[in-house]
C-alpha positions in Angstrom: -102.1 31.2 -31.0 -104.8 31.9 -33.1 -107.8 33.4 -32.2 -110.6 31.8 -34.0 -110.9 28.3 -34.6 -111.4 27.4 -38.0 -114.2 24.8 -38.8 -111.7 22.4 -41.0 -107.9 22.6 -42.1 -105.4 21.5 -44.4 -103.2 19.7 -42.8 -100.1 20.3 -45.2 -100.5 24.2 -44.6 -101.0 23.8 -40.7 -97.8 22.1 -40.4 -95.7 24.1 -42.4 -97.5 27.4 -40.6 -96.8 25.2 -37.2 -100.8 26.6 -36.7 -101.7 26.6 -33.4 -105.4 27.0 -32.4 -108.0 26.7 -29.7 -112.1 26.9 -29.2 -115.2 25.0 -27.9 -116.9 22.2 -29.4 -120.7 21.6 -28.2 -121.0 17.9 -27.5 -124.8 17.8 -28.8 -123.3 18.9 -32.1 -121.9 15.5 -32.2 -123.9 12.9 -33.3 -122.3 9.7 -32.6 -121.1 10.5 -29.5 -124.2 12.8 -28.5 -126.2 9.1 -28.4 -124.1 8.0 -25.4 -124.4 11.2 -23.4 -126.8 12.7 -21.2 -128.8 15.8 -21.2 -127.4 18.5 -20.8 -124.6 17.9 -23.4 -122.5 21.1 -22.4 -119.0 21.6 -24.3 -115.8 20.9 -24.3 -112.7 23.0 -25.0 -110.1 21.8 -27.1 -106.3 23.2 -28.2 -104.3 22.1 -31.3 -101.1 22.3 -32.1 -99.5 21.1 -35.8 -96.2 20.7 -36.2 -93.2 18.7 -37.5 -90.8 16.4 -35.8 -88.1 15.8 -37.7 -89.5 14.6 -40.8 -92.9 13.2 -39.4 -96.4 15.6 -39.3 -98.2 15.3 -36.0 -101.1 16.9 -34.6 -101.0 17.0 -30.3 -103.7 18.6 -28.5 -105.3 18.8 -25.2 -109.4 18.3 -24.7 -110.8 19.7 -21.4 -114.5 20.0 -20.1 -116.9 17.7 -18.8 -119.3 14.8 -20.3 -122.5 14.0 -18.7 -123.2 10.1 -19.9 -125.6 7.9 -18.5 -125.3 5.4 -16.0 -126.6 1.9 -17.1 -127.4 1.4 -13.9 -130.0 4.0 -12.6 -130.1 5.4 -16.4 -129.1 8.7 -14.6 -126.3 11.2 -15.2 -122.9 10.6 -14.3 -120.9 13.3 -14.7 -117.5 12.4 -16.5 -114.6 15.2 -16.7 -112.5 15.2 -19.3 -108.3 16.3 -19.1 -107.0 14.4 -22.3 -104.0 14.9 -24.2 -103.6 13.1 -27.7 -100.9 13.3 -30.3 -101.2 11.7 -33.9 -99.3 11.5 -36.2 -100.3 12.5 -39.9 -99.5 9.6 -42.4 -99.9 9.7 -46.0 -99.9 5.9 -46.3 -100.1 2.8 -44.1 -96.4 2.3 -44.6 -95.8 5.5 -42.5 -97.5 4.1 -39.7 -94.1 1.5 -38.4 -92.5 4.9 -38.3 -94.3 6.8 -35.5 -92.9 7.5 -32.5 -94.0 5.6 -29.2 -96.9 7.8 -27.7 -99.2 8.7 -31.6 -101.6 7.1 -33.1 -102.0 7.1 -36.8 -104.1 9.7 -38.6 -104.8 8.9 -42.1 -104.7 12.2 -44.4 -104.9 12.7 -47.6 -105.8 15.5 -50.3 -108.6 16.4 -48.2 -109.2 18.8 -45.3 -109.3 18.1 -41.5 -112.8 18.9 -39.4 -111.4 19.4 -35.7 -115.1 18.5 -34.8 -114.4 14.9 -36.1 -110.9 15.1 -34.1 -112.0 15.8 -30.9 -115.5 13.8 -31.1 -113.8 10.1 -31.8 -111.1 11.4 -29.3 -113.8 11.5 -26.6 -115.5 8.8 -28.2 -112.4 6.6 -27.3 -112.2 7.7 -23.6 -115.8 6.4 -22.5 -116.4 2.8 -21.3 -117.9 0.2 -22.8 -120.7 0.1 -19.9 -120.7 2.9 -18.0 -122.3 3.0 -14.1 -121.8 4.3 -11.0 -119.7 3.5 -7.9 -121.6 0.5 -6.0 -124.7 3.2 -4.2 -124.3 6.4 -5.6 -127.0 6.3 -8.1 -129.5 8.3 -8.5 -132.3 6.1 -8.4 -131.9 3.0 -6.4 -133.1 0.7 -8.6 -133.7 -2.7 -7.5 -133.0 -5.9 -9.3 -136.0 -7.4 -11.0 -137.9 -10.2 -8.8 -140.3 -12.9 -10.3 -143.7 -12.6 -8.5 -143.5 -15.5 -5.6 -146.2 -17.9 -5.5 -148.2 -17.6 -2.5 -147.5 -21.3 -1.6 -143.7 -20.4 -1.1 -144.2 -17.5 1.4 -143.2 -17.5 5.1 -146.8 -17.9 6.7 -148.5 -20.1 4.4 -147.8 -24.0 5.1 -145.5 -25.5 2.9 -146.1 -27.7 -0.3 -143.8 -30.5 -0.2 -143.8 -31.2 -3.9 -142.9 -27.4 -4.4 -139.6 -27.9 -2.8 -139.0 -31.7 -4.2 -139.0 -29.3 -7.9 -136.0 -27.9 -7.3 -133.3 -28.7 -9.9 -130.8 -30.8 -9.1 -127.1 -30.1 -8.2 -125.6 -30.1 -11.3 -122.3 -31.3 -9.5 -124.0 -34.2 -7.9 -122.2 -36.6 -11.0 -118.7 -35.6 -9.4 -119.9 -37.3 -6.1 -120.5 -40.8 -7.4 -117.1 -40.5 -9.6 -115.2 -39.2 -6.2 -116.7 -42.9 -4.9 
């Protein structure tokens, strides 16, 4: 396994080499996904492995660490840890992509080189929710739903309005009544 992670790779050479490598990635050093987390961004350790099956290219690694994102709820941490295993497969073209085995996802390359960074980021960026909260009371800060300010007539020891509670809208199922008659 190689010792020192390099910063981007061509892909072509890493599979014929059948490179292996590992290292950290600092989550505030990703921007897209950096927007979604919570501070302290902490890291994330990541192992590659590039290699051929059969005739096909694939890339399979394993992310572990731990994401702090924030709760939509109490806008508080939540702590998040990551054990992910991906594999892709390297295509060339579009046409490749019928061809991939059950299990990889499609990774478009080309002439250019590979940044691991950009791997591992939308790899993570796939595993958060859409709305992330906590379980039903465990957040931080209890934060109540917001209340409209009740007019005084309507609290419990001042005498009720009559024409306050005459306001009230109307069933909106009171039409199925008459066409039950």
């Amino acid at each position: 396994m190689s010792k020192r992670l390099p910063i981007h790779i061509n892909p072509e050479r890493a599979v014929a080499r059948g490179l292996e490598a590992s290292g950290d990635f600092l989550l505030e050093k990703m921007d897209d996904l950096r927007d979604r987390l919570f501070a302290p961004y902490g890291k994330v350790s990541a192992r590659f492995k590039f290699d051929k099956n059969g005739s096909r290219k694939r890339l399979t690694g394993h992310i572990v660490g731990e994401m702090i994102v924030e709760c939509q709820r109490c806008m508080g941490g939540l702590k998040m840890p990551i054990d992910h295993h991906f594999q892709l497969g390297l295509i060339e073209s579009e046409a490749e992509i019928d061809r991939l085995y059950p299990g990889e996802e499609p990774l478009m390359i080309g002439n250019e080189d590979l940044f691991l960074a950009d791997i591992v980021e939308d790899e993570l960026e796939l595993l958060l929710p859409m709305v992330v909260m906590h379980d039903v009371g465990l957040c931080e800060q209890h934060v109540a739903p917001s209340v409209e300010k009740v007019p005084d007539e309507l609290h419990v020891n001042s005498p009720v309005d009559e024409s306050v509670i005459e306001n009230k809208r109307p069933n909106p199922f009171a039409v199925l009544i008459d066409l039950k008659k």
